[in-house]
TILUMMAR-553808 format. One record per residue (C-alpha): x, y, z; residue in three letters. Coordinates in steps of 0.05 Angstrom, whole numbers, plus 5000, padded with zeros to 4 digits. Layout:
XYZAla;...
***
This chain:
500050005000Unk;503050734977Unk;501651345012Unk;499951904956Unk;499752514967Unk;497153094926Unk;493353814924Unk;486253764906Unk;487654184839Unk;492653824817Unk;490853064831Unk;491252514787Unk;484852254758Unk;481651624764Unk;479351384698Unk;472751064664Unk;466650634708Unk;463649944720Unk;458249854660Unk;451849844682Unk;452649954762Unk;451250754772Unk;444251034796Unk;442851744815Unk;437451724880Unk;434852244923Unk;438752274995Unk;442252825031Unk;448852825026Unk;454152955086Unk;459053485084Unk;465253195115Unk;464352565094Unk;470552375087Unk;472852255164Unk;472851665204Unk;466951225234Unk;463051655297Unk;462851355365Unk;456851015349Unk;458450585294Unk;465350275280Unk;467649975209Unk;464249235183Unk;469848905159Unk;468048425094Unk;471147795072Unk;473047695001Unk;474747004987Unk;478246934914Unk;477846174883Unk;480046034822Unk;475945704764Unk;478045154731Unk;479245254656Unk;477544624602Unk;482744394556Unk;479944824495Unk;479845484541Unk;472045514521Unk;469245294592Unk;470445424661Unk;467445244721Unk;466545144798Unk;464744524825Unk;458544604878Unk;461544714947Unk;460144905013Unk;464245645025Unk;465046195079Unk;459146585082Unk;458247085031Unk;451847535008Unk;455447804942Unk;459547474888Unk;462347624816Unk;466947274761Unk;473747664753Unk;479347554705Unk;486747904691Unk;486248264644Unk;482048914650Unk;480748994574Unk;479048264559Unk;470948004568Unk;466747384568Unk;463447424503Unk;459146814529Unk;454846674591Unk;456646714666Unk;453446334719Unk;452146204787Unk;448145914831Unk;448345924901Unk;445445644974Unk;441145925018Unk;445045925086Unk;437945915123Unk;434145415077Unk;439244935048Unk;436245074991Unk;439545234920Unk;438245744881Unk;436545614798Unk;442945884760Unk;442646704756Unk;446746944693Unk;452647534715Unk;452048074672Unk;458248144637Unk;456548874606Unk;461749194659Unk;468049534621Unk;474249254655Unk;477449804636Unk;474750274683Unk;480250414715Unk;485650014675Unk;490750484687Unk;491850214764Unk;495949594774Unk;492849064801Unk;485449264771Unk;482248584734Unk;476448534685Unk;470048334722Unk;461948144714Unk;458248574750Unk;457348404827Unk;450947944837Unk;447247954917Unk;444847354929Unk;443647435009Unk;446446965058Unk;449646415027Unk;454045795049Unk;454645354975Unk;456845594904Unk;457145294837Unk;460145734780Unk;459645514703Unk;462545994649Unk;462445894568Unk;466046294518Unk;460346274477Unk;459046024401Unk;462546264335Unk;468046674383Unk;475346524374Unk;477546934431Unk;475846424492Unk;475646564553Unk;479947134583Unk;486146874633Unk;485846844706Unk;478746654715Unk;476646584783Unk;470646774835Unk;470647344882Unk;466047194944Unk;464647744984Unk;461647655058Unk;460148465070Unk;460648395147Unk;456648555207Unk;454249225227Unk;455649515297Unk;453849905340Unk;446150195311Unk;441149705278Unk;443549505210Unk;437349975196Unk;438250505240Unk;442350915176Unk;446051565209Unk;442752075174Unk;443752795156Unk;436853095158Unk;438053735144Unk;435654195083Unk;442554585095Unk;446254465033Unk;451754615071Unk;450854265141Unk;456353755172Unk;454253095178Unk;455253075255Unk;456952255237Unk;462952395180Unk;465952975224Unk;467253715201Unk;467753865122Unk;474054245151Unk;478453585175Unk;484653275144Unk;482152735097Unk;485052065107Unk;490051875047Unk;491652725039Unk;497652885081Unk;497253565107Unk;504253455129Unk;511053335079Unk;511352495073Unk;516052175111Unk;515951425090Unk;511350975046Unk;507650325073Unk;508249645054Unk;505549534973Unk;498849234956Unk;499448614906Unk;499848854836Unk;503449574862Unk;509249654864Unk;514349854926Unk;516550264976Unk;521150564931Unk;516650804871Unk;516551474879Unk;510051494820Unk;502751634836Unk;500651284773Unk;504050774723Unk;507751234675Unk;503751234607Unk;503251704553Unk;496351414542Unk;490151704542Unk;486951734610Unk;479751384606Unk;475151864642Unk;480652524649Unk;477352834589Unk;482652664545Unk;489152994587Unk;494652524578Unk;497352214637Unk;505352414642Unk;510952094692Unk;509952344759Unk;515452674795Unk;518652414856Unk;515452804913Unk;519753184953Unk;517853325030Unk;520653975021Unk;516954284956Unk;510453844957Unk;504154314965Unk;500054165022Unk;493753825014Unk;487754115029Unk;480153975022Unk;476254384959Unk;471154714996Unk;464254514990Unk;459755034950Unk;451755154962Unk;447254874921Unk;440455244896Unk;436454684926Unk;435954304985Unk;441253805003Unk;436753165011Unk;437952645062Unk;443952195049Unk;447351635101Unk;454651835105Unk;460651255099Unk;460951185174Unk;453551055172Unk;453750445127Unk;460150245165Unk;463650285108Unk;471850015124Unk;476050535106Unk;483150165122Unk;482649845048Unk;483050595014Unk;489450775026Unk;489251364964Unk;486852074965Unk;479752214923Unk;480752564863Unk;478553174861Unk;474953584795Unk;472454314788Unk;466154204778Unk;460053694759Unk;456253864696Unk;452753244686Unk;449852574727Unk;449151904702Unk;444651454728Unk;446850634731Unk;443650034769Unk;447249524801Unk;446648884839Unk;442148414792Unk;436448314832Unk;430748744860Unk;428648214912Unk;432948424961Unk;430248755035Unk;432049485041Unk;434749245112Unk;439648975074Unk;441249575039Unk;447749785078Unk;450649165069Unk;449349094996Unk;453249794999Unk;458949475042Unk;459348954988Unk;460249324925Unk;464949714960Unk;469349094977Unk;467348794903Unk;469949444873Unk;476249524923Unk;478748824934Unk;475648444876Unk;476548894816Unk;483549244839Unk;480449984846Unk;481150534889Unk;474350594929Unk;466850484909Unk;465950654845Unk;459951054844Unk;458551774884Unk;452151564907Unk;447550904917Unk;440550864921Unk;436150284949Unk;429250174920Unk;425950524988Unk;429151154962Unk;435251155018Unk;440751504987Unk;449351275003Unk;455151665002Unk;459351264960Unk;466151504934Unk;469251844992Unk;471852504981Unk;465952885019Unk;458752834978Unk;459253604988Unk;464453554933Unk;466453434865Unk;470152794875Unk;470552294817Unk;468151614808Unk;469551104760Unk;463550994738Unk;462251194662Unk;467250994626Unk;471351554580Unk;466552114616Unk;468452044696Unk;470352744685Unk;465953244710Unk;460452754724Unk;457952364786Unk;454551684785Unk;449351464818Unk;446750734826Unk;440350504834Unk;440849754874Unk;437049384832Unk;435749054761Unk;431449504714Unk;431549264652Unk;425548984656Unk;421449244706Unk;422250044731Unk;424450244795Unk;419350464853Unk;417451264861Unk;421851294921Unk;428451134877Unk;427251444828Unk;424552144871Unk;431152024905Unk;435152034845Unk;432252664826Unk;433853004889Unk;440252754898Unk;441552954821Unk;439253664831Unk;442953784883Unk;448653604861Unk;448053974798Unk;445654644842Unk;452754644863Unk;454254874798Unk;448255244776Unk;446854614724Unk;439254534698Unk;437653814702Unk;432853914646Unk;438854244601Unk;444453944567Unk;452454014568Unk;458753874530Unk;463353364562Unk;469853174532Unk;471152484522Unk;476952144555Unk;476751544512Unk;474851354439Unk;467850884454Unk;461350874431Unk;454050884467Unk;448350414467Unk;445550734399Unk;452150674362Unk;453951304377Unk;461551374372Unk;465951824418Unk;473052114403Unk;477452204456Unk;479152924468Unk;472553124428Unk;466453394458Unk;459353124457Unk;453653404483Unk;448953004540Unk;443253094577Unk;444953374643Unk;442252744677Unk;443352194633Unk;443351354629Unk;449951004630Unk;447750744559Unk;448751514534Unk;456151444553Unk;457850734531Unk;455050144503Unk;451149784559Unk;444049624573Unk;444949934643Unk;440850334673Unk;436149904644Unk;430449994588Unk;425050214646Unk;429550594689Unk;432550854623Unk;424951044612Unk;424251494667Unk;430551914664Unk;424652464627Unk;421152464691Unk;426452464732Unk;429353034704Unk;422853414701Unk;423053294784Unk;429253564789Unk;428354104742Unk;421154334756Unk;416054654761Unk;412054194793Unk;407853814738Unk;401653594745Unk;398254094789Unk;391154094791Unk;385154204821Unk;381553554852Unk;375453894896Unk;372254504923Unk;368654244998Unk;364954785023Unk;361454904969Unk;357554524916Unk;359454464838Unk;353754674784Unk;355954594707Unk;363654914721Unk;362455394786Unk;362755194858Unk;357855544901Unk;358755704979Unk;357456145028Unk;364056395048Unk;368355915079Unk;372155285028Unk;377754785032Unk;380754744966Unk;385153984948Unk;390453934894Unk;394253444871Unk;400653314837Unk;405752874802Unk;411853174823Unk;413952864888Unk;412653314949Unk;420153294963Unk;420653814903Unk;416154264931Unk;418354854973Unk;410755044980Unk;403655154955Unk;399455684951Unk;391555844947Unk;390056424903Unk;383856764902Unk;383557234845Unk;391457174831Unk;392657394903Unk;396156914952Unk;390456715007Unk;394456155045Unk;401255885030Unk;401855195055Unk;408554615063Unk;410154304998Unk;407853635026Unk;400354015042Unk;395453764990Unk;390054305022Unk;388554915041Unk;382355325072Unk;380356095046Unk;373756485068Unk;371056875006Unk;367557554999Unk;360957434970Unk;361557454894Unk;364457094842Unk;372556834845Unk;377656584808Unk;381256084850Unk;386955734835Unk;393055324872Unk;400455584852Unk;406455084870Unk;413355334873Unk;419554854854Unk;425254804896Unk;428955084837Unk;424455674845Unk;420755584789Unk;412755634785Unk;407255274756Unk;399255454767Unk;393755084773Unk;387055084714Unk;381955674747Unk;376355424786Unk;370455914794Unk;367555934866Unk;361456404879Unk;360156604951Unk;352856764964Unk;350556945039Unk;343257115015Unk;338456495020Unk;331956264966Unk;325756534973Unk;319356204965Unk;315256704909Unk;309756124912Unk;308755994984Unk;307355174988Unk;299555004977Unk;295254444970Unk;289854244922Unk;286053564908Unk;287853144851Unk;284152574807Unk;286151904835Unk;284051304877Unk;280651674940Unk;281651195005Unk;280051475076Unk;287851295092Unk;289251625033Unk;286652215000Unk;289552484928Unk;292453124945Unk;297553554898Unk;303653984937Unk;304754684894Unk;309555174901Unk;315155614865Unk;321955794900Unk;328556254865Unk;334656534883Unk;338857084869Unk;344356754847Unk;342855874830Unk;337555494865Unk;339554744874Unk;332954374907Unk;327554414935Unk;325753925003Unk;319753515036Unk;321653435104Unk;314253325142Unk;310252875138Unk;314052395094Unk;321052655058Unk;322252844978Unk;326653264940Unk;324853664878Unk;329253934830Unk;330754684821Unk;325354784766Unk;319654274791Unk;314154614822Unk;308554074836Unk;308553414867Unk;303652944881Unk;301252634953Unk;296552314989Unk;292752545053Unk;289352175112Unk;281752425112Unk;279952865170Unk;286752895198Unk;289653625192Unk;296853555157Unk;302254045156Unk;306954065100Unk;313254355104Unk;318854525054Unk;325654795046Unk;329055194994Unk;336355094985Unk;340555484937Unk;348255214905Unk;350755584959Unk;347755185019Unk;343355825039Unk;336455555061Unk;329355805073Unk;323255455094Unk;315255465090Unk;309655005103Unk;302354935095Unk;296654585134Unk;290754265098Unk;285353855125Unk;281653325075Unk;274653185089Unk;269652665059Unk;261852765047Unk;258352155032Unk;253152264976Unk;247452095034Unk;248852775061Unk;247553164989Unk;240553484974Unk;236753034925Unk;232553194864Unk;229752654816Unk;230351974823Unk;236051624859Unk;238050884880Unk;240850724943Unk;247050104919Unk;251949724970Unk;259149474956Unk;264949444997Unk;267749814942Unk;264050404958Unk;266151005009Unk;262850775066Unk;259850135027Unk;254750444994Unk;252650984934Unk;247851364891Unk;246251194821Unk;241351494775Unk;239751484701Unk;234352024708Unk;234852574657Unk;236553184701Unk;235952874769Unk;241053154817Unk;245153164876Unk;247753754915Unk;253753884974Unk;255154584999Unk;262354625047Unk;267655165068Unk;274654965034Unk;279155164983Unk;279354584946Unk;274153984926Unk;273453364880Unk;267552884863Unk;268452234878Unk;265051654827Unk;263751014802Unk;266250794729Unk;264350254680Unk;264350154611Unk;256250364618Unk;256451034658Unk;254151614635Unk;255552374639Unk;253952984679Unk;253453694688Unk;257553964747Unk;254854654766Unk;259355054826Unk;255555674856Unk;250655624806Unk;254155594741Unk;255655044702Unk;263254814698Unk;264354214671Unk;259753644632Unk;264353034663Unk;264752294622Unk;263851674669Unk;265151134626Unk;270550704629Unk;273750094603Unk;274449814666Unk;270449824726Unk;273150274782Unk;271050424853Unk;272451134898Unk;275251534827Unk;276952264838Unk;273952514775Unk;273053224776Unk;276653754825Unk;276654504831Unk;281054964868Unk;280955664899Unk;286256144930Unk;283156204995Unk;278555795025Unk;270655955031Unk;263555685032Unk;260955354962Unk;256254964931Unk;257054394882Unk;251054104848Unk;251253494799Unk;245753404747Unk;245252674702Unk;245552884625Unk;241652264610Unk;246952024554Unk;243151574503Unk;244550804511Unk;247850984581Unk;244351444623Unk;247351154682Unk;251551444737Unk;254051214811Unk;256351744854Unk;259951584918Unk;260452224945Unk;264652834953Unk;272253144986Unk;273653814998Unk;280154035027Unk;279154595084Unk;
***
């Protein structure tokens, strides 16, 4: 192991990036994050087991004979030569170490560039790391593949990698940063002002033992002399370091962290994943800036427990260190499917430290890597939302849209997933937050999470999409206006994440009523009477504004009004002493929209704004009151009611002229009636009421009659009937006011059916 030291200006720069392994998620990143393990959590150290695979004669196969093994919860295929790959298939399968049970074979992606950072001794070509949770048995099985003449690449072997126990905290019990301070310590990773392990602040004295594949004490280089093109530097050329001198080396110090113009979202420091920080034993590189994210996954599997998360974290680290040869976790930030964000590269998340992560275009990037497989299947709201934020944030730094674009100069020829081909030294433009697949020629992020880079960079970028108006309580819509009296709760909605959302808004007219949280969804106004415009405006943590579609809410305070007071009249009908035909009348406005019109006594009914009768029944002799209330859009109210009394004369108690017949039925009021088929005979009532119907007998061979009230003649009234009915409500009259009249009935004497049955008469009083 070499001690380097360098100034953050002028440090070398780690080169290129696993294929397929970077995902940018939402988390607040610690300031500081650089510095040791707190008091309450102390470094997991992992165990990576190396075994070597055996290689058949032809150098087309290799294998692993199914074994028990250590324990291990991560593993990967890994070969000598960085630049080489399997062309073929890579396989594993693996047992459960709490079931016994084997897994089916799970194919390594093999999509990961060895030559991410080829420019380090000791770094080896690799699949990309596989968690398969607790495991005690492995069987490996590799093929070259058909029609390839290149084999297998040399040096084949399996890295196992058990990522250690947490201590100290729960393994879910994350340290934190929860602060919205951009630039806030994480009280876990120490001050953003303390010596970062690996940068000397002091002239060298002495060198430590080599790692395998360095070289020793002695080498006085940083890097392995090469006139090369750096992968990832942008295309700077990497020249022969000089031998440091303790007398004329500049002293290390830390870039210092700049503010961002959005919220620093939460992120669990190194410490807080117990990440082991004796295997980096090399300073972070250091860049001026970030003008562009890209997004990766990692891990191959989605089935994994977000408890787990930490150590999944643990063991990519170790994968990355002690399995592929590189300097530290290759990725800036790691994001589990419940939308926890990790510091990954140390260096302080605060900063612009690079990763190896994109190969040919680790320069002026950062990485971030979703856990999970997504080519299939697209990663949960909380990942992605914490991509977003984490991606914004970073970029705020710099004052980068994520909805914009940038230039970013190539490091390495290549070529992206579309064919695109890259120069080194030339520039290309990207999408500020864009897929690994836009930098080099993998599937990773995957096609879904590929798929929702556009909405993730719409979070990031704002304004908040989606705003609208879901309901007006308080008051009540009609056609495309809400009416109340004064007082509403207004309910939006949104698909931007609240975690974008600095606030909302009610507007009333354009002017701000109530400003609520961003993670309100409501808000209460009380409105002048009149008509409003009310809307909900939602500002972006970037600042920037959208507004909701208008909803027109009128406020009324003044209540219908009844300009027909509720009255009652008798109607034709079956005539029962239960159950007298009576019709309800009445007429009822408002200034502004009426909505209905209710029955509440004796029996319940509601009437539509432009209805105006209804028909009931009455019990005879029983005085009724009717009562009614008038309710506008608004929920003003006004009531009325009406008393009525029906009353039943049997046709014994009319005056008689001419000749009459006495007839008995139990279909008859009071079992029994009048019929005549005299030529003018008649049959006369005289009552106080406002309201009055005759009462009959009908059959296919009833006659007519003259009905005569106060003397003049009304109405000449047609008995007949198809089909014989009892207790018919044939005629009525009504008046405005209730008074004494007479009402006479004279037989017309109708050829071939002079006939008629009376049964009597009701008047309402």
């Amino acid at each position: 192991m070499r001690v380097k030291r360098r100034t953050w200006a002028t440090a070398a720069v780690a080169t290129a990036a696993v294929a397929g392994v970077l995902v940018l998620e939402g988390g607040t990143v610690t300031s500081g994050a650089l510095a040791g393990p707190d008091a309450k959590s102390a470094p997991a150290r992992a165990d990576v087991r190396r075994t070597a695979l055996e290689v058949s004669a032809d150098g087309d196969t290799a294998s692993l004979r199914q074994r028990e093994s250590g324990p291990f919860s991560m593993l990967g295929v890994t070969w000598t030569d960085p630049s080489a790959e399997v062309t073929g298939t890579v396989e594993a399968r693996t047992r459960s170490a709490s079931s016994g049970d084997w897994s089916a074979w799970l194919p390594l992606d093999t999509e990961v560039d060895g030559r991410t950072e080829a420019g380090r001794p000791g770094v080896r070509g690799s699949t990309e790391p596989r968690w398969v949770g607790p495991s005690d048995g492995v069987e490996v099985r590799v093929s070259a593949g058909d029609g390839t003449s290149a084999g297998l690449p040399a040096g084949l072997r399996l890295d196992t990698v058990d990522p250690g126990r947490a201590s100290g905290a729960a393994p879910a019990a994350y340290a934190l940063d929860t602060t919205d301070d951009p630039t806030a310590a994480d009280p876990s990773a120490g001050s953003s002002e303390e010596p970062v392990p690996g940068l000397s602040t002091e002239p060298a004295t002495g060198t430590t033992e080599p790692a395998p594949g360095e070289t020793g004490p002695t080498d006085p280089v940083e890097e392995p002399p090469s006139t090369s093109t750096d992968p990832g530097t942008g295309g700077s050329p990497s020249a022969p370091a000089e031998s440091p001198s303790p007398s004329t080396e500049p002293t290390a110090t830390l870039p210092p962290p700049l503010p961002s113009t959005v919220p620093q979202p939460p992120i669990v420091s190194r410490a807080g994943w117990n990440a082991d920080e004796s295997v980096n034993d090399e300073a972070p590189d250091y860049m001026d800036r970030v003008k562009a994210v890209f997004v990766h996954h990692t891990a191959q599997t989605n089935s994994y427990s977000c408890a787990d998360s930490a150590a999944i974290v643990r063991g990519l680290h170790a994968y990355h260190v002690e399995a592929n040869g590189w300097k530290d976790l290759g990725y800036n930030f790691v994001v589990d499917k419940c939308g926890t964000v990790f510091e990954g590269r140390r260096g302080g998340a605060d900063r612009a430290v690079m990763g190896a992560h994109t190969y040919g275009f680790n320069r002026e990037t950062a990485g971030i890597a979703v856990i999970g497989m997504y080519t299939d299947s697209s990663a949960a709201s909380a990942a992605t939302t914490a991509v977003a934020r984490v991606a914004a944030w970073k970029l705020g730094q710099y004052d980068g849209d994520p909805a914009g674009t940038t230039t970013l100069t190539a490091g390495a020829d290549g070529v992206d997933f579309t064919g695109r081909r890259f120069t080194a030294k030339q520039d290309y433009s990207f999408s500020r937050i864009s897929g690994h697949r836009d930098g080099f020629n993998t599937q990773c992020p995957g096609g879904a999470l590929y798929a929702q880079l556009p909405a993730i960079r719409g979070h990031a970028a704002g304004p908040v999409a989606g705003l609208a108006i879901t309901s007006v309580t308080g008051a009540a819509l009609s056609g495309t206006s809400h009416h109340t009296r004064a007082d509403i709760t207004v309910r939006w909605s949104a698909t931007t994440p609240a975690a974008f959302v600095t606030k909302y808004e009610l507007l009333v007219d354009g002017r701000s009523v109530a400003s609520t949280t961003g993670g309100a969804t409501s808000a209460a106004a009380t409105l002048t009477a009149g008509s409003h415009k009310v809307q909900v405006r939602a500002t972006h943590q970037s600042g920037r504004t959208s507004v909701s579609a208008t909803a027109t809410v009128v406020a009324d305070r003044t209540a219908p009004v009844f300009t027909t007071k509720p009255s009652l009249s008798l109607r034709t009908g079956t005539v029962n002493t239960a159950a007298v035909p009576i019709a309800l009348k009445w007429k009822a406005s408002d200034a502004v929209l009426l909505r209905d019109v209710r029955l509440t006594a004796p029996v319940a009914g509601t009437y539509g704004p432009t209805v105006t009768t209804a028909p009931h029944t009455a019990k005879s002799a029983v005085a009724t009151t009717w009562r009614m209330t008038a309710y506008d859009r608004a929920g003003n109210a006004s009531a009325a009611s009406v008393t009525g009394t029906p009353v039943i004369l049997q046709e014994s108690s009319a005056k008689r002229s001419g000749t009459w017949t006495t007839k008995s039925s139990a279909g008859y009021l009071g079992g029994g009636s009048y019929a005549s088929g005299t030529k003018n005979a008649a049959l006369t009532w005289t009552f106080t009421g406002r309201s009055v119907a005759w009462v009959v007998s009908r059959a296919a061979t009833s006659g007519q009659a003259y009905v005569y009230v106060d003397g003049a003649k009304v109405a000449t009234v047609d008995l007949k009937s198809s089909t014989t009915l009892y207790r018919q409500a044939i005629w009525t009259k009504s008046w405005t006011s209730s008074a004494k009249h007479t009402v006479k009935i004279v037989v017309v004497g109708t050829k071939g059916r002079p006939t008629l049955t009376t049964d009597g008469l009701v008047y309402l009083r």
